[in-house]
N, CA and C atoms as a LAMMPS dump frame, in Angstrom:
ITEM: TIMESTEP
0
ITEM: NUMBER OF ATOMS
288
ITEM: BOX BOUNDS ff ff ff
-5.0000000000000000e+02 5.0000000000000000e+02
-5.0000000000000000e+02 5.0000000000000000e+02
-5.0000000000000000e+02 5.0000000000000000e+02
ITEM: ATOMS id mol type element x y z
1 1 1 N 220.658 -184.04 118.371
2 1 2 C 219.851 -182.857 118.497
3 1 3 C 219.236 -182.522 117.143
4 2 1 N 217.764 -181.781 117.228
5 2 2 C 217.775 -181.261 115.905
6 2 3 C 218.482 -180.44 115.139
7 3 1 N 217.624 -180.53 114.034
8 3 2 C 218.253 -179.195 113.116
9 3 3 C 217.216 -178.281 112.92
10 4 1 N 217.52 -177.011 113.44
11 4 2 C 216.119 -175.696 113.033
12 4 3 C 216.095 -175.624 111.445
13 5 1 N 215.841 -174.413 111.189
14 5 2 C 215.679 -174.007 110.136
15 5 3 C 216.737 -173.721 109.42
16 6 1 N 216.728 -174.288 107.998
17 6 2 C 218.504 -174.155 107.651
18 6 3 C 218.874 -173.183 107.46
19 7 1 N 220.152 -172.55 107.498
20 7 2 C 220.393 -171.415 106.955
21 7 3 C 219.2 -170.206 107.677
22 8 1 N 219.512 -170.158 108.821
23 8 2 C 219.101 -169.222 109.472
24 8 3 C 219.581 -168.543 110.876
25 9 1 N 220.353 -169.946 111.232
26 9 2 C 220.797 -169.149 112.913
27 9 3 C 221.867 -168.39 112.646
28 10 1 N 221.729 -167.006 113.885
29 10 2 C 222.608 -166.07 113.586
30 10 3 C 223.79 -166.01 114.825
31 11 1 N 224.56 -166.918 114.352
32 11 2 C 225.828 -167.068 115.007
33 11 3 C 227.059 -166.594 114.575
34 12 1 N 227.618 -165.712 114.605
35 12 2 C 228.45 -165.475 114.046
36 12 3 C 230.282 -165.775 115.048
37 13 1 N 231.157 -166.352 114.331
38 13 2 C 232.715 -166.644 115.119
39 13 3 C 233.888 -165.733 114.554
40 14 1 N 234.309 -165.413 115.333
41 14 2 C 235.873 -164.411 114.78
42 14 3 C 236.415 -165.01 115.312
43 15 1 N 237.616 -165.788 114.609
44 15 2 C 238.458 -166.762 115.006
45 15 3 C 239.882 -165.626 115.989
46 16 1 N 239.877 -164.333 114.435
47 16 2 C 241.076 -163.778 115.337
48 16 3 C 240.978 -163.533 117.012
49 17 1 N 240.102 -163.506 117.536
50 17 2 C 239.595 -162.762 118.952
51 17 3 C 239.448 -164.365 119.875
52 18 1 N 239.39 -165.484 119.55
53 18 2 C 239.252 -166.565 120.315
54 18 3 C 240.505 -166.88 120.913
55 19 1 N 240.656 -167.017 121.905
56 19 2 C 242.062 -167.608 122.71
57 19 3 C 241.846 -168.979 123.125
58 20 1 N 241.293 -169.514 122.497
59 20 2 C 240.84 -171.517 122.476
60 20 3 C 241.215 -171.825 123.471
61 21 1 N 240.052 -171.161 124.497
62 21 2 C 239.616 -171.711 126.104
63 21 3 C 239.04 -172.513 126.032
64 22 1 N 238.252 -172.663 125.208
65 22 2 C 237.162 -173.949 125.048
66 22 3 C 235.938 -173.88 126.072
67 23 1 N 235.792 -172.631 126.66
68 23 2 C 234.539 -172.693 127.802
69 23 3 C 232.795 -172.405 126.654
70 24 1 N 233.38 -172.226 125.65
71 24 2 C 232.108 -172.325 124.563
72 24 3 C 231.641 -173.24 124.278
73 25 1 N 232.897 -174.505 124.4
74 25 2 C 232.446 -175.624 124.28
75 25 3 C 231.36 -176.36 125.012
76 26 1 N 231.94 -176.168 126.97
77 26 2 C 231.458 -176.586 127.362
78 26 3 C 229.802 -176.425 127.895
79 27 1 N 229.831 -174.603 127.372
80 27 2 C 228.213 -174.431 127.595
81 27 3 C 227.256 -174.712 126.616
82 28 1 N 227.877 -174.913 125.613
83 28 2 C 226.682 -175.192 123.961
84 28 3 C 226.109 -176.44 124.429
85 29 1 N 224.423 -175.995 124.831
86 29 2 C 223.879 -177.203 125.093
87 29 3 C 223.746 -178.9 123.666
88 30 1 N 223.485 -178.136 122.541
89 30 2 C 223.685 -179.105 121.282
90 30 3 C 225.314 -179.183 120.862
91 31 1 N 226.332 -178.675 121.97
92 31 2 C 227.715 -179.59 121.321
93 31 3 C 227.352 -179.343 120.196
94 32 1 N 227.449 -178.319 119.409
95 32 2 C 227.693 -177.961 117.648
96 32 3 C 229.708 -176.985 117.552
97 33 1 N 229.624 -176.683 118.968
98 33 2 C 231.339 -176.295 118.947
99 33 3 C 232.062 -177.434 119.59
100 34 1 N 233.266 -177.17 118.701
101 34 2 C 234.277 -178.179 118.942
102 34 3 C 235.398 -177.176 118.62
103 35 1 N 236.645 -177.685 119.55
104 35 2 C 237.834 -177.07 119.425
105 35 3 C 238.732 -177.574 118.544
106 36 1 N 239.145 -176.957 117.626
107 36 2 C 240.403 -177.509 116.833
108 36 3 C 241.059 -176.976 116.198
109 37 1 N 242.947 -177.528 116.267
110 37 2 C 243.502 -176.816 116.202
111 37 3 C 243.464 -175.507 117.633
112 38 1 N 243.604 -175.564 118.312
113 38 2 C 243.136 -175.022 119.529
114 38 3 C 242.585 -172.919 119.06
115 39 1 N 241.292 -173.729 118.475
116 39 2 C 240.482 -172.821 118.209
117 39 3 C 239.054 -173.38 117.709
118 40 1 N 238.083 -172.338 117.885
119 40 2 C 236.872 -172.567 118.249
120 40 3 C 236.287 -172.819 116.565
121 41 1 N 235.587 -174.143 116.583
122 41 2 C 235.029 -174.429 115.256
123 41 3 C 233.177 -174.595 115.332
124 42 1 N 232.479 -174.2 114.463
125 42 2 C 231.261 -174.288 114.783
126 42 3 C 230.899 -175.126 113.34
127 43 1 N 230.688 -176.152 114.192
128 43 2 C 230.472 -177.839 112.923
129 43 3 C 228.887 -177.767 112.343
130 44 1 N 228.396 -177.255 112.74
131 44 2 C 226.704 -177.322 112.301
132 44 3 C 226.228 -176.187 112.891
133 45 1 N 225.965 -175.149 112.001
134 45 2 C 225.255 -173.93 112.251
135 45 3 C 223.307 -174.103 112.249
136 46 1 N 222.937 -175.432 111.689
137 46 2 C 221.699 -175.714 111.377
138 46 3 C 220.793 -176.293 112.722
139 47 1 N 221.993 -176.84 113.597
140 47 2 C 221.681 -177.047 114.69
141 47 3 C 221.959 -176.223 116.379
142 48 1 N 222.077 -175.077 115.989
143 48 2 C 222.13 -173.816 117.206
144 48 3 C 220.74 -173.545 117.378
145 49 1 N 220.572 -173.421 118.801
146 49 2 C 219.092 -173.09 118.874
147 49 3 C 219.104 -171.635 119.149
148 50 1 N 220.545 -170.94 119.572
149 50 2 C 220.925 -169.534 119.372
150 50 3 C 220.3 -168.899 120.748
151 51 1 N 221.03 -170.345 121.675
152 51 2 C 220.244 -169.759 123.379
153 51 3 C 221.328 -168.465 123.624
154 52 1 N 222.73 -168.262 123.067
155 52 2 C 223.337 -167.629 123.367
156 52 3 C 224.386 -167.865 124.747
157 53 1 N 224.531 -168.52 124.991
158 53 2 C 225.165 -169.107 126.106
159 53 3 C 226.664 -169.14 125.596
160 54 1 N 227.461 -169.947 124.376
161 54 2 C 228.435 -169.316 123.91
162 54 3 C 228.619 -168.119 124.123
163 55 1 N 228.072 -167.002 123.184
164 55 2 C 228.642 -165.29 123.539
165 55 3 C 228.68 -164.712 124.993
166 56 1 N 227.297 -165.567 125.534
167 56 2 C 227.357 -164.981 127.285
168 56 3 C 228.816 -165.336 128.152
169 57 1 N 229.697 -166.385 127.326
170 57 2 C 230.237 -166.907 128.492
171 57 3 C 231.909 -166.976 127.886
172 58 1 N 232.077 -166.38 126.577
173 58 2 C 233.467 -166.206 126.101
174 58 3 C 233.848 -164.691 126.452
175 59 1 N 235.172 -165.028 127.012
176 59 2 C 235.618 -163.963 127.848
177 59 3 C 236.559 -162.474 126.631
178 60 1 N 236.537 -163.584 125.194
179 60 2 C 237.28 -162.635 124.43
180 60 3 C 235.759 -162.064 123.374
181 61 1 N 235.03 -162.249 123.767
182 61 2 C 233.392 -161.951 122.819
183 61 3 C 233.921 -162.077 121.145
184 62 1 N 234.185 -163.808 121.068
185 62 2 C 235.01 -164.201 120.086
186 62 3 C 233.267 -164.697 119.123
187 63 1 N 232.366 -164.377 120.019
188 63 2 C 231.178 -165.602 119.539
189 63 3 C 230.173 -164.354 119.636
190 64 1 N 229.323 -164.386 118.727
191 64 2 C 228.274 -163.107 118.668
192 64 3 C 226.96 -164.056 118.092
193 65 1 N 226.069 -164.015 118.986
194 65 2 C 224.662 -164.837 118.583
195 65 3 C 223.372 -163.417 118.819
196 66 1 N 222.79 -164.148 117.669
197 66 2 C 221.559 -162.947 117.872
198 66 3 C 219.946 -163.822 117.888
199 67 1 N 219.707 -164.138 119.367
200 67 2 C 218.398 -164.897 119.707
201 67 3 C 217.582 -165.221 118.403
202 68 1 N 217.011 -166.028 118.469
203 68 2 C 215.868 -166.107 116.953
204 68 3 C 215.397 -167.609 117.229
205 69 1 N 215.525 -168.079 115.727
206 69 2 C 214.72 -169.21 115.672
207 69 3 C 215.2 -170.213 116.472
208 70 1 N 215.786 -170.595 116.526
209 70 2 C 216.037 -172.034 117.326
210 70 3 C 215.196 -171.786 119.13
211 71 1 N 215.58 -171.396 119.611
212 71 2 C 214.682 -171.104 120.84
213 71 3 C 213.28 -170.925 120.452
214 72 1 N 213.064 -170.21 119.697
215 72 2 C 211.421 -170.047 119.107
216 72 3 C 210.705 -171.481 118.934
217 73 1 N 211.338 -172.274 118.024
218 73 2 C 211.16 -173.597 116.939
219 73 3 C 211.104 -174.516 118.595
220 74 1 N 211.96 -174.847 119.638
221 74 2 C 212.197 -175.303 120.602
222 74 3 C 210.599 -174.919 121.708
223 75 1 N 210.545 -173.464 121.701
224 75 2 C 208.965 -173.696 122.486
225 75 3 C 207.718 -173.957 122.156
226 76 1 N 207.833 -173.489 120.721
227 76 2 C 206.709 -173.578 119.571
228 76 3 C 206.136 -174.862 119.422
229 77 1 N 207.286 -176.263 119.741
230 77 2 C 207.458 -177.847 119.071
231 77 3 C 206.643 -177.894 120.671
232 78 1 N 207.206 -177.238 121.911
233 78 2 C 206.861 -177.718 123.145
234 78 3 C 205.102 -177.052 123.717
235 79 1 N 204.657 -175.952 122.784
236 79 2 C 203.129 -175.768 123.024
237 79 3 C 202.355 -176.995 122.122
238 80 1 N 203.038 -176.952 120.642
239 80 2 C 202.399 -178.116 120.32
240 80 3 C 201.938 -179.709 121.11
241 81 1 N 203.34 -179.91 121.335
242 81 2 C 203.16 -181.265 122.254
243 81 3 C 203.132 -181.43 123.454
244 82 1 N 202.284 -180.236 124.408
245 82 2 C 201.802 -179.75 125.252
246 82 3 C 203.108 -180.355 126.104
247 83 1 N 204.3 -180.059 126.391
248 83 2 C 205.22 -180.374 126.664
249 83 3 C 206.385 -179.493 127.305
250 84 1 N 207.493 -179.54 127.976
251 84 2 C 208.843 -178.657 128.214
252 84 3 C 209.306 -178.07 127.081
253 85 1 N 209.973 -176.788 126.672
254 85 2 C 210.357 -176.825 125.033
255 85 3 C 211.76 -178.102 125.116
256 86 1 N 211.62 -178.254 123.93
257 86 2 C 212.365 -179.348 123.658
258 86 3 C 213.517 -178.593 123.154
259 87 1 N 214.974 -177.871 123.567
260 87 2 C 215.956 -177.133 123.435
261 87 3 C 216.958 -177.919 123.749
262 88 1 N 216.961 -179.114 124.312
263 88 2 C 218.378 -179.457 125.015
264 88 3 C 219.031 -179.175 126.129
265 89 1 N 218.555 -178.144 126.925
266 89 2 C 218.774 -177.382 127.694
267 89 3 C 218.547 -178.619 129.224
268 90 1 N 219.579 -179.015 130.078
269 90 2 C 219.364 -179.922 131.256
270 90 3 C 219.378 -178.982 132.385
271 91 1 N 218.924 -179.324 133.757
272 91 2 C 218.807 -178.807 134.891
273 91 3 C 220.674 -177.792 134.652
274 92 1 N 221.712 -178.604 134.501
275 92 2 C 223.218 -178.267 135.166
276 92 3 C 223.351 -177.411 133.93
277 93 1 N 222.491 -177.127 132.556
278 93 2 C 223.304 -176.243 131.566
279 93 3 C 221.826 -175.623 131.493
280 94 1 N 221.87 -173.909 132.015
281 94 2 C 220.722 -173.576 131.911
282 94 3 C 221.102 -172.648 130.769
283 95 1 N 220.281 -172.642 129.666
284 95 2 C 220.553 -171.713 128.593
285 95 3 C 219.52 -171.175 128.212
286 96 1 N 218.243 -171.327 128.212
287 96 2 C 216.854 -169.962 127.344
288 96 3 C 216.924 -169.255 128.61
C-alpha cells in the first residue's frame, strides 16, 4: 500500500483501553495494525488513509482517528487518473 503524507495521519492508540480483540486488525484495509504481545500495535502511521474503520469498530474506543489526508490523497490520485480512488478499500472491507 502507499504511503500518504508523512507525518500527518491523525491516528491516535491508547494501549491502556485496548483489550487485544484484534477486530482493528481485521478491518484496517492497509493492514498497518498488528497485534502484539496481545495488544494493538500501529507499525506505519505513514500509511493510514484514516478511513476510520479501526475507531468505528473497537468496542473499547482504544483507537481515535480524525478523517484527513489519506482518504483525500486516495480520491484526489483517483480524479487524476480518471479512475476508482485508489484507498485499498475491496467490495468485503467497505471503509470511505
Amino acid at each position: 500500500m502507499p504511503e500518504y503524507l508523512k507525518n500527518t495521519a491523525q491516528i491516535k492508540f491508547n494501549r491502556n483501553l485496548c483489550n487485544g480483540c484484534g477486530i482493528c486488525t481485521q478491518v484496517c484495509p492497509h493492514q498497518i495494525i498488528k497485534l502484539k504481545d496481545k495488544k494493538t500495535v500501529i507499525e506505519n502511521k505513514n500509511k493510514c488513509m484514516e478511513c476510520g474503520a479501526c475507531s468505528r469498530n473497537c468496542p473499547k474506543k482504544a483507537i481515535e482517528v480524525k478523517k484527513g489526508v489519506g482518504c483525500a490523497a486516495a480520491v484526489i490520485a483517483g480524479w487524476i487518473r480518471n479512475s476508482e480512488p485508489a484507498c485499498g478499500c475491496s467490495s468485503n472491507k467497505k471503509c470511505c
